[in-house]
N, C-alpha and C positions, 0 to 999 in steps of 0.2 A: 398665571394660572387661569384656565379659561374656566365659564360658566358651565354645568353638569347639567344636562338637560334632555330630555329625550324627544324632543321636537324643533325641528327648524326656526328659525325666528323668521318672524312675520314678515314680508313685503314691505309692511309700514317702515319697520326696524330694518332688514338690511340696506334699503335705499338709504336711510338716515346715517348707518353706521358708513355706507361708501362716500357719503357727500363728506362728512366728516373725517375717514381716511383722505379724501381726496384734497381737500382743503388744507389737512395737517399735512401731506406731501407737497403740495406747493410751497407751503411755507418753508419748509426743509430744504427743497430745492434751491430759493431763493437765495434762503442766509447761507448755502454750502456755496453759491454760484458768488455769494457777494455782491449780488447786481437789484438788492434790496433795499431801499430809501426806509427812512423809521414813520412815514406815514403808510406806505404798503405792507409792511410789516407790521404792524396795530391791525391794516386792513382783515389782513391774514386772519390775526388773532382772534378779532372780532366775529369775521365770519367760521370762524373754527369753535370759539365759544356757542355760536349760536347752532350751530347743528351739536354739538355735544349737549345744549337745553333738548332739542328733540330728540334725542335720543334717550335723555333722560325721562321727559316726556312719556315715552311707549313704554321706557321698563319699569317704569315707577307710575302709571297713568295717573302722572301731572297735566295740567290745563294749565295753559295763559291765561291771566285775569287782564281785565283792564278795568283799572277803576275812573269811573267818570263822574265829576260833581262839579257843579257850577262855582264851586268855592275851591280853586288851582290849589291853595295850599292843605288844603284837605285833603282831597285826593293825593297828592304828592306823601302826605304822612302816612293815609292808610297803603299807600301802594309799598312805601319802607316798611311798614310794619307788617305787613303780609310778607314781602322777601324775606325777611328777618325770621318769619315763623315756617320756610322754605316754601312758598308758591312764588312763581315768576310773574308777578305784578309788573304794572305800567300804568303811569296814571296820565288821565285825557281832560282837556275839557270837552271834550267833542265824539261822537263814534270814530269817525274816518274810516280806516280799513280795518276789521278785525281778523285776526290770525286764526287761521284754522282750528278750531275746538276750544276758541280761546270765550270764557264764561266774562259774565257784564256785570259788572258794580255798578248800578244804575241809578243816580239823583234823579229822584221823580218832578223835581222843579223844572227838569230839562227837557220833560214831555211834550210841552206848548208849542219848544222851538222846532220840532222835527217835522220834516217835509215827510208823506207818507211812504218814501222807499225808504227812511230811516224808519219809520215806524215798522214797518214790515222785515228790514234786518232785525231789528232788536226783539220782536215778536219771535221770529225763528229760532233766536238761541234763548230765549227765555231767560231773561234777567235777573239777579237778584236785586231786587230793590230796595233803596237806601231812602227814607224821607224823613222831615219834622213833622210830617200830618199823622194824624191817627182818623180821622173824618173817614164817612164810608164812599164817599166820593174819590177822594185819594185811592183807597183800597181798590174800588172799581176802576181805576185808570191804571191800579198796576194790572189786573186781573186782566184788564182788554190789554196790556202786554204779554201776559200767558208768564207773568214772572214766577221764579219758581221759590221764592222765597220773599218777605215784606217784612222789612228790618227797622224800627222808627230809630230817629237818631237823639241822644249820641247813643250810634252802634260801639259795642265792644268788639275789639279784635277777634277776642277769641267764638265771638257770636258771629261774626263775620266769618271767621275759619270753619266754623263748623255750618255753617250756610255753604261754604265752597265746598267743603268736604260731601256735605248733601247733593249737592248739583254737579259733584263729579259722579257721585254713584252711579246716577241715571243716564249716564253719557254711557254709550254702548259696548262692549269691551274690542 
């Protein structure tokens, strides 16, 4: 049964649903051909889950999180407990590359170490920031990041999720 809708879907959305057909026909292809190893067939899968997140992405306008904190098992918990509560978390000790639309869990401890093209990525997507300080110094270094939320820790989940839920709003439709 397909969706009832009186307008085209988006550019965004059929490029995402073709990569996603495309992706689940090679797979099919493979395992009908038999000419399929079990590590290129995970490969498949993998890549065929990940275009079905984007797709879910645009019809649900979900954002990729990345949460970043100088303490790896932190970020690894909140980034589970964000999955858990349905956003597509990933937890970093480091920026590296961010995904397209994807919004920042930001440890304000980690401001020191950035070279200033990190500072200037993380300024562009407007961070929501995670720290122990309450000091107006701290506040001021998230604000010269243009973060759009300042969360002291320990954050609650559910403080967190509605911080994401905030900073999805204002992402454009």
């Amino acid at each position: 049964m397909g969706l009832a809708t009186d307008s085209s879907p988006s550019p965004e959305l059929a490029a995402a649903l073709h990569r996603l057909r495309s992706a689940l026909a090679r797979v099919k292809a493979e395992l009908e051909l038999g000419e399929v190893g079990g590590e290129q067939l995970l490969e498949g899968v993998r890549e065929s889950l990940q275009h079905l997140g984007e797709v879910e992405d645009l019809i649900y306008r979900r954002s990729a999180v990345l949460v970043v904190d100088d303490d790896a098992r932190l970020a690894e918990l909140t980034a589970r407990g964000l999955r858990r509560m349905g956003f597509d978390a990933r937890a970093d000790s480091g920026l590296g590359s961010l995904r397209p639309g994807e919004i920042v869990v930001f440890d304000l401890s980690l401001r020191s170490a950035l070279d200033p093209s990190a500072v200037a990525s993380l300024r562009a997507v407007r961070p929501i920031v995670v720290t122990g300080a309450t000091d107006s110094a701290s506040r001021a270094l998230a604000g010269d990041l243009d973060a759009s939320d300042y969360l002291v820790k320990p954050v609650e989940l559910l403080d967190l999720a509605a911080a994401l839920k905030r900073r999805m709003e204002e992402e454009p439709a």
